[in-house]
N, C-alpha and C positions, 0 to 999 in steps of 0.2 A: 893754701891753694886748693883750689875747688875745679872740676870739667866741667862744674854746674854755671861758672861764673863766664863761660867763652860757650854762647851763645850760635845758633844757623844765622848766619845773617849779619853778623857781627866782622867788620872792618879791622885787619890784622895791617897794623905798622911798622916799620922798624924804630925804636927807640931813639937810638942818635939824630933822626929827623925829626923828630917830637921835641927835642933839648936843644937842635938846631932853629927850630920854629919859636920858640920861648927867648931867645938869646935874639934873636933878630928881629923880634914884634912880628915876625909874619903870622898868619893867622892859624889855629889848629888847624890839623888836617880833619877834612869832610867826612863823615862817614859817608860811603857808595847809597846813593838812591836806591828804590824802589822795594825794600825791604821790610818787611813790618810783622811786630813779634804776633805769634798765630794766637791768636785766645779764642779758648773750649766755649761751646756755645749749648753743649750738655753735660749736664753733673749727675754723677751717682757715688752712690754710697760704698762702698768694696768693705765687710766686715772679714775677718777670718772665721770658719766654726768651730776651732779651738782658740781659746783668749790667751793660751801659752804658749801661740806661734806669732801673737803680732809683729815682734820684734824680727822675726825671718821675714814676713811677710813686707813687714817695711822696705827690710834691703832688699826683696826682690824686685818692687816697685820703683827701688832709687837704680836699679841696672837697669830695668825697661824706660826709666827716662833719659837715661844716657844715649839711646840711640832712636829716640822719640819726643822730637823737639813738640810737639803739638798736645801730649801730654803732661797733663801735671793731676799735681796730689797733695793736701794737706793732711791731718792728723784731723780726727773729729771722736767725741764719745756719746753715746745714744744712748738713756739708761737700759733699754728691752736687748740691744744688741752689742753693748761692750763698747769697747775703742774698735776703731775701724781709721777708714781713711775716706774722704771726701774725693774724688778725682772728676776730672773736668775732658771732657772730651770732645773728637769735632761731630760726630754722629752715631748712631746705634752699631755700625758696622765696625768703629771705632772702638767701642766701648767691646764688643764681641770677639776682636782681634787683644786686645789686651786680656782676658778675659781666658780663651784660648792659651795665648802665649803664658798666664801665671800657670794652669795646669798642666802641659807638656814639658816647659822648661822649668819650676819649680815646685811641681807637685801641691800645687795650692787650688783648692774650691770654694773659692768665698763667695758668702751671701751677699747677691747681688741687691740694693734697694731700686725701686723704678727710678728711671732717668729722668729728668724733668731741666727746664729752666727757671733762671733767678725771677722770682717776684719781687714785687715790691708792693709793701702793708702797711697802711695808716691806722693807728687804734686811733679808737673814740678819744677825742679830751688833748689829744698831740700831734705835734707838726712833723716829727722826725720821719722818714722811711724806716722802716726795717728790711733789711732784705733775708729773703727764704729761700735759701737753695736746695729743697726736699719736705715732703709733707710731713715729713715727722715732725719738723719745724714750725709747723702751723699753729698760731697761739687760737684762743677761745676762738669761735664764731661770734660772741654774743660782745667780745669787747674789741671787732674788727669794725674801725667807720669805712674804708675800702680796700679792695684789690688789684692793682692793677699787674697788667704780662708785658713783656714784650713782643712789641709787632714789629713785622722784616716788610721789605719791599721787594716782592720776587719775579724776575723776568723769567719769561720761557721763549727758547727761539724751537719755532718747529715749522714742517711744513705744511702751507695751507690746509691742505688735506684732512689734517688731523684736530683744526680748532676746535670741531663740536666735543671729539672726545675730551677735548682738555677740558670743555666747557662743563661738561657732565661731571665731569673727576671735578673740579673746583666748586661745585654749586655742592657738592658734599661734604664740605669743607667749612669753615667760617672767612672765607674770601670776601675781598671789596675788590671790585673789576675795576681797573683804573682805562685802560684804554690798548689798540690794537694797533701794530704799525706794521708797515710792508715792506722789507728791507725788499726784495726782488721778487720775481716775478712769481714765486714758488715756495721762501720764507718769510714767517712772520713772527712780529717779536709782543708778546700777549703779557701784559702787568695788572699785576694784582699788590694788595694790601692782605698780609694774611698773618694770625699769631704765630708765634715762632713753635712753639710746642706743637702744630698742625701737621710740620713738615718734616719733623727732626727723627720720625720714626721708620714707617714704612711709604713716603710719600714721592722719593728717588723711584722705586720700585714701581709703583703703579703708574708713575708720568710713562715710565719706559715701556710699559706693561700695552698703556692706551698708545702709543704713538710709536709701536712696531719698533722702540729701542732709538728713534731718529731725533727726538728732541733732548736740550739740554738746558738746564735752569742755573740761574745765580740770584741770590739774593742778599740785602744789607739790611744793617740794623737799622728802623727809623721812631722808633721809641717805646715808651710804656704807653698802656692806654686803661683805664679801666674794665673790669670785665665781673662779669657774674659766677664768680668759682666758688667748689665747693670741695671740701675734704672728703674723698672717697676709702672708707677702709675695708677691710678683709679680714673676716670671723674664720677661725677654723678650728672646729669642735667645740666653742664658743671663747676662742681664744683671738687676742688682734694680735695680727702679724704685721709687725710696724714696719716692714720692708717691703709690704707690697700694699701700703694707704697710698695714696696717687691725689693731684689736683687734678678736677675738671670742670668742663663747666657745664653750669647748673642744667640745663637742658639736655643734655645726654649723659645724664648720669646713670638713668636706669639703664639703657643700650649699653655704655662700657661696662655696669656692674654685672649683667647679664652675658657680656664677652669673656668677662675675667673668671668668675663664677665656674662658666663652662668649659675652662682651657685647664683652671685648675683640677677640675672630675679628671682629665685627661691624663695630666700630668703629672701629680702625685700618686703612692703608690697607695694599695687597698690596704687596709688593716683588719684583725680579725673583729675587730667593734664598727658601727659607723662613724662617719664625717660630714657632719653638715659645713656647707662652704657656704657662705654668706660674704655677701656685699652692704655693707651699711654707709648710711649717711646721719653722721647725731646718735639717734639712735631706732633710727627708724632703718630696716633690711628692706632696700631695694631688688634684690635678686637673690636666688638659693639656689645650690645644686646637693646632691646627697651621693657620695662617696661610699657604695655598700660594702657589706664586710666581707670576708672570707666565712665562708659555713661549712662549720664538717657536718657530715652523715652522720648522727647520732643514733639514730634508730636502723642503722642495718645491719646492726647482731641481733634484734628482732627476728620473731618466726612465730606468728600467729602469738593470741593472747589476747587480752585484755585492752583494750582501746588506751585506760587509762596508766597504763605503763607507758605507751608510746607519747602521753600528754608530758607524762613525768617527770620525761627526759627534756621534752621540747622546753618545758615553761624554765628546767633548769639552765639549759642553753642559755634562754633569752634572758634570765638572772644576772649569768654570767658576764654576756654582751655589755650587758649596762650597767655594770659594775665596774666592766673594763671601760666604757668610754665615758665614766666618769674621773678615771684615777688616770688613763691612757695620753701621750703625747704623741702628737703631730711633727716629724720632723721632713719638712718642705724639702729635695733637693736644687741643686743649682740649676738644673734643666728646667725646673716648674719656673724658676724666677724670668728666664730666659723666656720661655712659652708664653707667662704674662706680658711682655715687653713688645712682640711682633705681634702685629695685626691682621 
């Protein structure tokens, strides 16, 4: 007997009416309408950064879903980052509250991968889908025949007032305007066509942002569609950091690698060598940012002398430097993964 197997939502009977209903031909008893089990419509990656906790880690994860019917988690292993756990969630705020809750009630920081939705990949030569739920997953570019995302159909009820803004926030976006209705005299209910991945970030925030907090959105899944994506990854000190490669697509590739680039200068801490942070696509660097070092004073026990004493010191510094950021690691913490995720 499992807590896992008695479900929210799930129709509790008494037995002897169940053996009464068998014995009499009457019919099972109904499960109660309008119930229907929640499924994650964002997946991320949750590693540990010691590979000798996964086993606490796990059962921390099976208590958080005991009282968190909306999430779930499988088991996954990545060769760059260990066994981890796949978890599936309903939005970034979601993913942030579990996230939250393993560090205060478990003492656990794990490396977060970017969030994304399921794709679906046709290679050259076959019929089957593959589906890719994170870009690590991403097989060759060169033996993809296509890509297709999922698209949602998203309403928004607001008040008239407020259409243009919406209109300007969605022409920002990869939207299809479908049409405009007037429930009364003051609301209006505005559909669009838009990928799922458009919205599942910071896209709550700025509807509420543009529309003084008054408007509110729903949206359904209405299928895969083809689309132009592209593997985005991330150099750091000439190393890929498989937790923060991301799909995009192909057209704003250089804008998010040049987003991510500069959140990471931000967010990682300085070291006494440099950090070049790169954005690649293949193997071509779409954006760079440089992470400078820490610099001691070498020459301030200096007092007059010879020019080339003071060179002396300096060229051995910079020896130094680049000795260390060649042998030197970069370890990312859980805030910088974080900092990449919000927009």
């Amino acid at each position: 007997k499992s807590v896992d197997f008695c479900r929210v939502g799930d129709t509790i009977t008494d037995s002897k009416m169940y053996e009464r209903s068998k014995k009499t031909g009457m019919e099972k008893v109904q499960a109660l309408p309008g119930y229907k089990e929640v499924r994650p419509v964002v997946y991320a990656s949750l590693y540990p950064t010691d590979g000798d906790t996964y086993n606490l880690m796990r059962d921390s994860l099976d208590k958080l879903k005991l009282n968190d019917a909306s999430f779930v988690f499988e088991p996954e292993s990545n060769p760059a980052l260990g066994k981890g756990f796949r978890c599936g969630f309903l939005g970034l705020l979601h993913l942030e509250i579990i996230k939250e809750r393993l560090e205060r009630e478990f003492n656990f920081a794990p490396t977060i991968t970017t969030p994304g939705v399921v794709y679906e990949v046709r290679l050259r030569g076959k019929q089957e889908v593959q589906k890719i739920y994170s870009a690590m997953d991403m097989p060759d570019p060169t033996l993809i025949d296509d890509i297709a995302e999922p698209y949602v159909k998203l309403e928004i009820i607001t008040p008239s007032e407020y259409l243009g803004s919406i209109m300007e926030l969605m022409n920002n976006l990869r939207s299809i305007y479908l049409n405009t209705e007037y429930l009364d005299m003051e609301r209006i209910l505005i559909s669009f066509e838009i990928p799922l991945t458009d919205i599942i970030v910071n896209f709550h925030d700025d509807l509420k942002s543009a529309t003084s907090g008054y408007a509110s959105m729903n949206y359904e899944f209405v299928g895969y569609r083809p689309s132009d994506l592209v593997k985005l990854d991330i150099l750091l000190a000439g190393e890929k950091v498989e937790a923060l490669s991301r799909i995009v697509p192909k057209e704003k590739a250089h804008a998010e690698g040049s987003v991510i680039v500069t959140k990471l200068k931000d967010a990682i801490p300085r070291q006494n060598f440099a950090i070049a942070v790169q954005a690649v696509i293949g193997g071509k660097v779409v954006a760079r940012e440089t992470i400078k070092p820490y610099r001691k004073d070498v020459i301030s026990g200096l007092y007059g002398g010879d020019v080339t004493r003071k060179n002396k010191l300096l060229d051995k510094q910079k020896k130094g430097k680049k000795k260390m950021g060649n042998i030197g690691k970069v370890n990312v913490p859980s805030e910088a993964y974080l900092a990449v995720l919000k927009r």
